[in-house]
Structure formats: structure tokens, C-alpha cells
VOSELUM-89053 format. One record per residue: x, y, z of N, C-alpha, C in turn; residue in three letters. Coordinates in steps of 0.2 Angstrom, whole numbers, plus 5000, padded with zeros to 4 digits. Each point is the difference from the previous one (the first is absolute). Layout:
REM residues N
XYZXYZXYZAla
...
//
This chain:
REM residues 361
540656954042499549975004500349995007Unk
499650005006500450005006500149935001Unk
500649975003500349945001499749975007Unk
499650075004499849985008499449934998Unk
499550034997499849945001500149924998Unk
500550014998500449934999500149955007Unk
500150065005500249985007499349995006Unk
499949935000499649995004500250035008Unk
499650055004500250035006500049955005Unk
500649995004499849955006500150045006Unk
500150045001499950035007499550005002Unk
499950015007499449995003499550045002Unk
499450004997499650074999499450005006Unk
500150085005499749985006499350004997Unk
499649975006499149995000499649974992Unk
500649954999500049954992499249995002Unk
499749965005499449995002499450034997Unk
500150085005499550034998500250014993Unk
500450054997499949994992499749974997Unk
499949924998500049964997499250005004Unk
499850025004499249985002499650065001Unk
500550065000499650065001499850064996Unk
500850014998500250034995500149994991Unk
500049935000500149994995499350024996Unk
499449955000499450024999499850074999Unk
500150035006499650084997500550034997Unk
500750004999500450014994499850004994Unk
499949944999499749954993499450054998Unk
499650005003499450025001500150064997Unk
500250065003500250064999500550014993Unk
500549975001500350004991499250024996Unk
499749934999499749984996499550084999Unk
499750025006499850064997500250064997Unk
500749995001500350064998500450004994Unk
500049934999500349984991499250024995Unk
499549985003499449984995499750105001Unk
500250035003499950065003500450034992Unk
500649994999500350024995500850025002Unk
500050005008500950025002500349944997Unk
500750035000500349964997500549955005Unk
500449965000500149945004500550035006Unk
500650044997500450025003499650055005Unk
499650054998499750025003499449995005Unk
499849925000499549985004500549985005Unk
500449964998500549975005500250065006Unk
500350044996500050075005499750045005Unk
499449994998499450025005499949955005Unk
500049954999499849935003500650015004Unk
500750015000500550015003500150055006Unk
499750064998499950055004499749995005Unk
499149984999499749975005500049945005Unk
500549964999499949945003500350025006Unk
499850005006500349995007500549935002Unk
500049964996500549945002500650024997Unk
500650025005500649994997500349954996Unk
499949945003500449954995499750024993Unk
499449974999499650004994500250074995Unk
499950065005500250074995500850004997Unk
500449955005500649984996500149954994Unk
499649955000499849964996499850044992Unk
499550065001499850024996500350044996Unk
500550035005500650044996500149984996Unk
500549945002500549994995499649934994Unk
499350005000499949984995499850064995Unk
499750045003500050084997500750034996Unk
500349995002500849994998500449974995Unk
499849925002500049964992499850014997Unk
499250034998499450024995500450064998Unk
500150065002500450034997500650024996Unk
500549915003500749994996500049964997Unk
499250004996499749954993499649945000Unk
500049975008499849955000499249984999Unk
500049944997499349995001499649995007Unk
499250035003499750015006500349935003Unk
499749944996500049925003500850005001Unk
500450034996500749975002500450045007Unk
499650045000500150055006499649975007Unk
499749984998499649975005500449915003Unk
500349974995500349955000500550015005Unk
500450055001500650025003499949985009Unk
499349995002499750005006499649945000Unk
500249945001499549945000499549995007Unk
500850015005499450015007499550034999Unk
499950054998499350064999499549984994Unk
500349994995499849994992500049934998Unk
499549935002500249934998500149994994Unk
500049964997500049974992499350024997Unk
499449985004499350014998500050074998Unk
500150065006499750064998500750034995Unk
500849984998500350014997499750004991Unk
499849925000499849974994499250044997Unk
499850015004499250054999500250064999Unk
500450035001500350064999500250014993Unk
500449954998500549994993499450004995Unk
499649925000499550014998499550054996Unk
499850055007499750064998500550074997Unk
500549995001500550064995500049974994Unk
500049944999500049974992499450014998Unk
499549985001499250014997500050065001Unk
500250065003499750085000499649995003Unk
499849975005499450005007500449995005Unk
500750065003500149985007499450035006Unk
499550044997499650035003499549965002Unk
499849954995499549955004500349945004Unk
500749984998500249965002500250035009Unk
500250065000500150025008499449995005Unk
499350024994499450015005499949905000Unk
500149954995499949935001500449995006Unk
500550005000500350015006500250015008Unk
499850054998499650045007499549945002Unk
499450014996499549965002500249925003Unk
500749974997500049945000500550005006Unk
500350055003500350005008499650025006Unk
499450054998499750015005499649935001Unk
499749974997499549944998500749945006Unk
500350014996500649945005500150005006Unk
500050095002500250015005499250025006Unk
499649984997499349985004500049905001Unk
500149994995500149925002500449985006Unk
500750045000500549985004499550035008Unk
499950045000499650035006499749995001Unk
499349954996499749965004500349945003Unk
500549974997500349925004500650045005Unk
500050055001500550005007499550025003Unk
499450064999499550005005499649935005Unk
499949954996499949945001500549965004Unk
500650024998500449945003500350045007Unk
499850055001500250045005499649995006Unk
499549974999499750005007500049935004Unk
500249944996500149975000500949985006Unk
500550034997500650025002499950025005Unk
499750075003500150055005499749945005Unk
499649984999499449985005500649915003Unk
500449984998500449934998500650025005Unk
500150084999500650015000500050035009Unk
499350035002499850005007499949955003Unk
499949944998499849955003500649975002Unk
500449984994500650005004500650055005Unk
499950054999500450045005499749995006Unk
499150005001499849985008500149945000Unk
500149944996500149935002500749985004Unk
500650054996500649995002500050055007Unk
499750055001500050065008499849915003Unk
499549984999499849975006500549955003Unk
500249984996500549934999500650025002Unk
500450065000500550025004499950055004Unk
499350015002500050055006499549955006Unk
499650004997499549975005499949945003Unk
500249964994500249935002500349995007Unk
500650024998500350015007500050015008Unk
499650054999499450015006499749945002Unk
499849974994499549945004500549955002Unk
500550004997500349955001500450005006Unk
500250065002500049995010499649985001Unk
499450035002499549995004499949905000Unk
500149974993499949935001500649965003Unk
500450044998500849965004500149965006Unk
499550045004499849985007499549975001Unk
499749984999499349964998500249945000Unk
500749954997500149955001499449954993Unk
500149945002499549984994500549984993Unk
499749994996500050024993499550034994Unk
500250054995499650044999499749964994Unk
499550044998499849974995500649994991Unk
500049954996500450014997499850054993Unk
499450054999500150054997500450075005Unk
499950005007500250035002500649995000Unk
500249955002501050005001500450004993Unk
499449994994500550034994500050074998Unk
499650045002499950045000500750055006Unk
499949995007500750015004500649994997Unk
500149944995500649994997500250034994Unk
499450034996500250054996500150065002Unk
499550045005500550045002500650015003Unk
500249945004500450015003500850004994Unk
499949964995500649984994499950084998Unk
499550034998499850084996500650055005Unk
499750015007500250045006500849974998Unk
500449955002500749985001500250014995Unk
499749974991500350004995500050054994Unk
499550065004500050044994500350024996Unk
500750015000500350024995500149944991Unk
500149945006499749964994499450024996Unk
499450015003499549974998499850054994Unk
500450085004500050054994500449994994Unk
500749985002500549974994499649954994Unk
499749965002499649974997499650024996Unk
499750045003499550024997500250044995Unk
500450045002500350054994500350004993Unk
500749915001500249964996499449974996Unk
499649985003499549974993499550064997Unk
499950065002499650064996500750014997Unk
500650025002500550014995500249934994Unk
499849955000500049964996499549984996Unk
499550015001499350004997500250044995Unk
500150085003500050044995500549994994Unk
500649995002500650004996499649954995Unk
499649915001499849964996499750044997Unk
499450055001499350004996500550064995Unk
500550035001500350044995500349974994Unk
500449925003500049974991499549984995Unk
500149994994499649984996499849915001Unk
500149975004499749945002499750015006Unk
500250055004499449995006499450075000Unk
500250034993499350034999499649974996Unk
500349954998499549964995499749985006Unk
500149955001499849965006499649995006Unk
500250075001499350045005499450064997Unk
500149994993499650044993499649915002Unk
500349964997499649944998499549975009Unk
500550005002499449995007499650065003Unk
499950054998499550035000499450014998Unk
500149964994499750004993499449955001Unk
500449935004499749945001499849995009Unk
500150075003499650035008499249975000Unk
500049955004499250035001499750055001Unk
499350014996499750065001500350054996Unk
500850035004500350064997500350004993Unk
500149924998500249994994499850034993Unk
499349995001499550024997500050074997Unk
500050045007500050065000500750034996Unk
500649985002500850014997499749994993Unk
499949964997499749974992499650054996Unk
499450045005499850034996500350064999Unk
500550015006500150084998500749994996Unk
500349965000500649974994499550024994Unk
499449974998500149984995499450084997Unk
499850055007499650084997500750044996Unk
500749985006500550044997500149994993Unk
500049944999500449964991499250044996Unk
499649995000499350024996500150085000Unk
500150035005500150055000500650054997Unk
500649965000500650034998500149994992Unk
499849934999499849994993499850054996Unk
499250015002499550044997500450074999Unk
500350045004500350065001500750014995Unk
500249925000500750004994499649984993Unk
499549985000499949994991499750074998Unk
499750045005499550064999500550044998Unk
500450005003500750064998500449984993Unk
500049944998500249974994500749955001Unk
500149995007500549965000500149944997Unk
500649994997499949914996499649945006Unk
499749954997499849985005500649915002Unk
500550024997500749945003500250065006Unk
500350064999500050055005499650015008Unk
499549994996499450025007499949955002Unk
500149934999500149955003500749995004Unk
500450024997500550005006500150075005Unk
499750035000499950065004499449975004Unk
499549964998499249985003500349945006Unk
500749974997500049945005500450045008Unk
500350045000500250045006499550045002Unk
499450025000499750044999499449995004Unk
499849915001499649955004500350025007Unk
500550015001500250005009499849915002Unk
500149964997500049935002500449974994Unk
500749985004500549954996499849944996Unk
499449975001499749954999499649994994Unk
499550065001499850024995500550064992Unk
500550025003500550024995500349964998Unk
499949955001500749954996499449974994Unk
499449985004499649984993500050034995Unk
499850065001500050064995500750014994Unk
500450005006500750034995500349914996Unk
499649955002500049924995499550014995Unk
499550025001499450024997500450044994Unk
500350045002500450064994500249954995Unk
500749975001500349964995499549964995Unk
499249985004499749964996499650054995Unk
500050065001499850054997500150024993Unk
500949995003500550034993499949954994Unk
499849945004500149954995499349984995Unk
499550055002499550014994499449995006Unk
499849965007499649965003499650085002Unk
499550005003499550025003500150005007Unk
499650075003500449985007499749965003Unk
499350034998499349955004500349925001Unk
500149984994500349934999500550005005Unk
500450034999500749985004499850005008Unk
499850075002499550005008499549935000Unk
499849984995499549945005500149945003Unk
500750004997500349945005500349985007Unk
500150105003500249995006499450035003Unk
500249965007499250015004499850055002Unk
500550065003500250045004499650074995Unk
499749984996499750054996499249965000Unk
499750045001499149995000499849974992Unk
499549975000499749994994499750064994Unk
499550035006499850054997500650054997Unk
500550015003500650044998500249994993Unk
500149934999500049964995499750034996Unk
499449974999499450014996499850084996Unk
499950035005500250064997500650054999Unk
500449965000500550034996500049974994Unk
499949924998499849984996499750014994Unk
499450055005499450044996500250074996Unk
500550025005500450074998500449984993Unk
500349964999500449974995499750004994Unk
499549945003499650014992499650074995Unk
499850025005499750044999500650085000Unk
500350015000500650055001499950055004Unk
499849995007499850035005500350005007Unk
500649985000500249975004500150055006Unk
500150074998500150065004499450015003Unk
499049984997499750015005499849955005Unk
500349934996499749925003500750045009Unk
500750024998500350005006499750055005Unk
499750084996499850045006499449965003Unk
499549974999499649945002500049985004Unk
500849945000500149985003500350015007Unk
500350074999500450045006499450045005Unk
499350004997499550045005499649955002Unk
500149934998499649975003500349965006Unk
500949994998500349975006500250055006Unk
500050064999500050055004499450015004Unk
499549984996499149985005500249945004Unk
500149954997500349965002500449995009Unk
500650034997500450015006499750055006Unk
499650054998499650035005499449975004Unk
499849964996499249945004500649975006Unk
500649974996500249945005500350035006Unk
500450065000500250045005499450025005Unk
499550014998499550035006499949935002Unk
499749954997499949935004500549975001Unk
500750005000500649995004499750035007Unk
500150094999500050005007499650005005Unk
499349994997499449995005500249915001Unk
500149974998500449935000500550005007Unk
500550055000500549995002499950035007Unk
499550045001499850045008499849955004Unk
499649955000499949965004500549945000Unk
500649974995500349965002500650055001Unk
500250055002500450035004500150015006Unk
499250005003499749985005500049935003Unk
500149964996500249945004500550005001Unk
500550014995500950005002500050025007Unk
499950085000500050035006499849965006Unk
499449964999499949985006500249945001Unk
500349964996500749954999500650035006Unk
500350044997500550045001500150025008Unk
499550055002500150025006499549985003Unk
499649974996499449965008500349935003Unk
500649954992500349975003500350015009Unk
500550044998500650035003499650005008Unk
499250024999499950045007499749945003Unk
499849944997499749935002500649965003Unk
500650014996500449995005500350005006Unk
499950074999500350035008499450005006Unk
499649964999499350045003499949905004Unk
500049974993500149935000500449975010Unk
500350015001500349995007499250025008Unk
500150054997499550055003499449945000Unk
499549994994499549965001500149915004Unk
500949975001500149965004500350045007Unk
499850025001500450035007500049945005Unk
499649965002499549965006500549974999Unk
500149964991500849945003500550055000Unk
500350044998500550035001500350015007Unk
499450035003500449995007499749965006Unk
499749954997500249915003500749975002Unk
//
């Protein structure tokens, strides 16, 4: 049996990105018709290898096609590429080889990345116009401030007087910006480069996971789609036959909220030891009631695979309602920002102007 898959690959695989969001899916997708079609695996893989226009990926393909044929199993072949292939779609894979359904399990899968990968696209679609429009406002707030400003601020110089004191704080920041800015760049860039470094440990992703969580308004929003992922990745690990201690620890990475995965993989231990998840989820807040409940109902009744797909179509409705009323919500108070921002800025400089009479008394 080949030894390669033993070896997790770490080199860097160009257009990781798109793979995992473009490529992967119709991959999955296409397997799956070609195994249930009746080709055989090596052979699908090879076609799908032929075809694919993405270098990295067609490299990716190779040499799992490569392990599959120096004995490996597909899931362990597949393992060898965690960047590409996570725990979830590795574990769904293994699953389906052992049950003799990798054929439905690629098309469950397929369906469960394309479905993800429409959720993701709605909340950047949403969050994007919000940013672009935030991030204009500040590039014309900052042009005025170190171009314009200036301008008026000769023309007052000789005027004499004292200026109003929105105006003359306004002359002092530009003029600190104009003199200082290599600070004010260095600044700037030492706390994005620290922010970042923090939000990469496991305590400041906690931390901005759990202030997220607890955002007005947005918090809301982060919770439910924490909590479509978990409904949803669940439902797709018990369908495939994963153990459910397993798909609990595969389910609590799988939230995109550190918050919500540490409940979960706490929730596990309470699991092994005989408890009920329901029970174990009710005590932390961060999980809805109804969430509860029908799990709860899943339990009893031993349905918990359709109580979760349920639950991951209604919080994905969910997430969709509140996104469209976010951003009809957000259009008019962007509109105010803006006119905070630079309608401040122009009341200032204009401010002198409406005293002129004492100015040059």
C-alpha cells in the first residue's frame, strides 16, 4: 500500500481559493455521476483530471489518482491534501467507501458545498456594499483633510480673528496628517499588522468570534449562520453514517464561530458519557431554544437526520430574511454616516465664511 498518503502535503497549492469554492463542488458533483454511471473510480478521477483547466487542482488530482493506484483508499488519498480536502468532506468520503454508497455520498456532498457555498455569497454580497460605500467615504474624507483643507486655511490666515473651534481642530489635524504622515501611516499599519497577528491566536479568535456573536443587530445574524452551518454539517455527517462522537468533533470546526465550536466539542464529552445533546445544548445560551427542542424531538423519535436537514433550511431562510432587511436597514444609515463624515468636514471649513463680518473687524 502506498506510504504517500501517510504524508500530509504542505507546500503551497496555487489558487487554494478558487479550488475549494469553484472547483471542488463541480468535481464532487461530476464524480458522483460517473461512479453511479458505472465507471470505475480510477477512471473517473482521470477524466475529471483531463478536463479540469485549473493547474493546481489537476496536480492535486494526479497524485491522488496516483495513491488510489498504489492501493490506497479514495478517503486516504484524499487525506494527503487537507488544504483542498477538510476533515468534513475527508470523513464523508470514508464513510461512503465503507457503506458501498461513495456514489451518493459525492452527489450528498456536492449538494452540501454548493448549498454552502450560496450561503457564503449571500453574506459577502450583503456585506459588500456596506464596506465599499464606508471605504469611499473615507478616502473623500481623508482627500479633503489633506488637500483642501489647506486651501482654506490660507485664505483664513489673514483674516486675523479667531476661528471657530470646529474649524481650528480641524486645521490641526490636517496640518499634524500634512507634517506627520509617515507616523500616522506607521500607525496605522502596526495596529492592522497586530490586530491581525491577535485575531490568528486561538484567544483572540475566540474573543472577536464571541464579540461578534454579542454585536448589536449583527450578532444575531453571526448566530444564525453559526448555527445553519452546524444543522447543516451535522445532517450531511449522520446521512453519510459517520459516528455521531465524530461528527461532533468535525461539526464543532465546521460552525466558522469559535464560540459556538467550543460548545459543541464540550457538548461531545457530555455525549460520551451517555447524555443527550439536546440536554447538553440547553444550558448554553448561544444555541436557540427551538434548536433545542427539535433536536430534542429528533432524539426521541430517531430522526435526528431529518429534525437537522429542517433545521438547516429554515435557518438558511432565516439568514436570507435578515440579510435583505440588514441591507435595506443599512442604506439609509450609511447615508447618515456619510453625511457625518464629509458634510462635517465641509461645515467646518465653510464655518469662518458664515463669520466673516467679525473676522475682519
Amino acid at each position: 500500500m502506498a506510504t504517500a498518503t501517510n504524508k500530509k502535503q504542505t507546500r503551497r497549492i496555487p489558487g487554494l481559493r478558487r479550488i475549494r469554492l469553484k472547483e471542488l463542488p463541480v468535481y464532487t458533483r461530476q464524480l458522483a455521476a460517473m461512479i453511479s454511471s458505472g465507471m470505475p473510480l480510477v477512471q473517473s478521477i482521470t477524466a475529471l483530471e483531463e478536463q479540469t483547466t485549473h493547474k493546481g487542482f489537476r496536480e492535486v488530482l494526479s497524485t491522488v489518482r496516483a495513491n488510489i493506484e498504489g492501493g490506497a483508499m479514495y478517503s486516504e488519498a484524499l487525506a494527503g491534501y487537507p488544504q483542498v480536502f477538510d476533515e468534513l468532506y475527508v470523513n464523508m468520503m470514508r464513510a461512503g467507501e465503507t457503506g458501498g454508497m461513495l456514489a451518493e455520498t459525492c452527489e450528498r456532498v456536492a449538494g452540501f458545498l454548493e448549498s454552502s457555498n450560496r450561503l457564503r455569497n449571500k453574506v459577502k454580497s450583503a456585506m459588500m456594499y456596506p464596506v465599499v460605500v464606508l471605504s469611499v467615504a473615507t478616502i473623500i474624507s481623508s482627500a479633503l483633510v489633506i488637500f483642501i483643507v489647506p486651501i482654506f486655511a490660507g485664505m483664513f490666515s489673514g483674516l486675523g480673528g479667531e476661528l471657530p473651534a470646529p474649524t481650528q481642530a480641524l486645521m490641526n489635524v490636517s496640518d499634524f496628517v500634512k507634517t506627520y504622515w509617515y507616523i500616522v501611516l506607521a500607525t496605522v499599519a502596526a495596529t492592522v499588522y497586530s490586530l491581525r497577528r491577535y485575531l490568528k491566536t486561538e484567544k483572540g479568535h475566540y474573543a472577536f468570534d464571541n464579540m461578534r456573536l454579542h454585536f448589536p443587530l449583527l450578532g444575531t445574524l453571526v448566530q444564525k449562520i453559526a448555527i445553519a452551518r452546524f444543522s447543516s454539517t451535522f445532517a450531511q455527517l449522520m446521512s453519510s453514517g459517520v459516528p455521531i462522537i465524530q461528527a461532533m468533533d468535525i461539526v464543532g470546526v465546521a460552525t466558522g464561530n469559535k464560540v459556538i465550536g467550543k460548545a459543541i466539542l464540550d457538548a461531545r464529552s457530555s455525549v460520551e458519557q451517555g447524555n443527550t445533546i439536546s440536554g447538553t445544548l440547553k444550558s448554553n445560551k448561544e444555541f436557540p431554544p427551538m434548536l433545542v427542542h427539535m433536536l430534542s424531538a429528533g432524539e426521541q423519535t430517531g430522526q435526528m437526520e431529518e429534525m437537522l436537514s429542517k433545521l438547516a433550511e429554515f435557518y438558511e431562510e432565516e439568514v436570507h430574511t435578515m440579510l435583505e432587511g440588514l441591507t435595506s436597514m443599512l442604506e439609509p444609515l450609511l447615508m447618515v454616516i456619510i453625511g457625518v463624515m464629509i458634510g462635517g468636514i465641509v461645515l467646518c471649513m465653510f464655518l469662518p465664511i458664515f463669520k466673516m463680518s467679525e473676522l475682519v473687524m
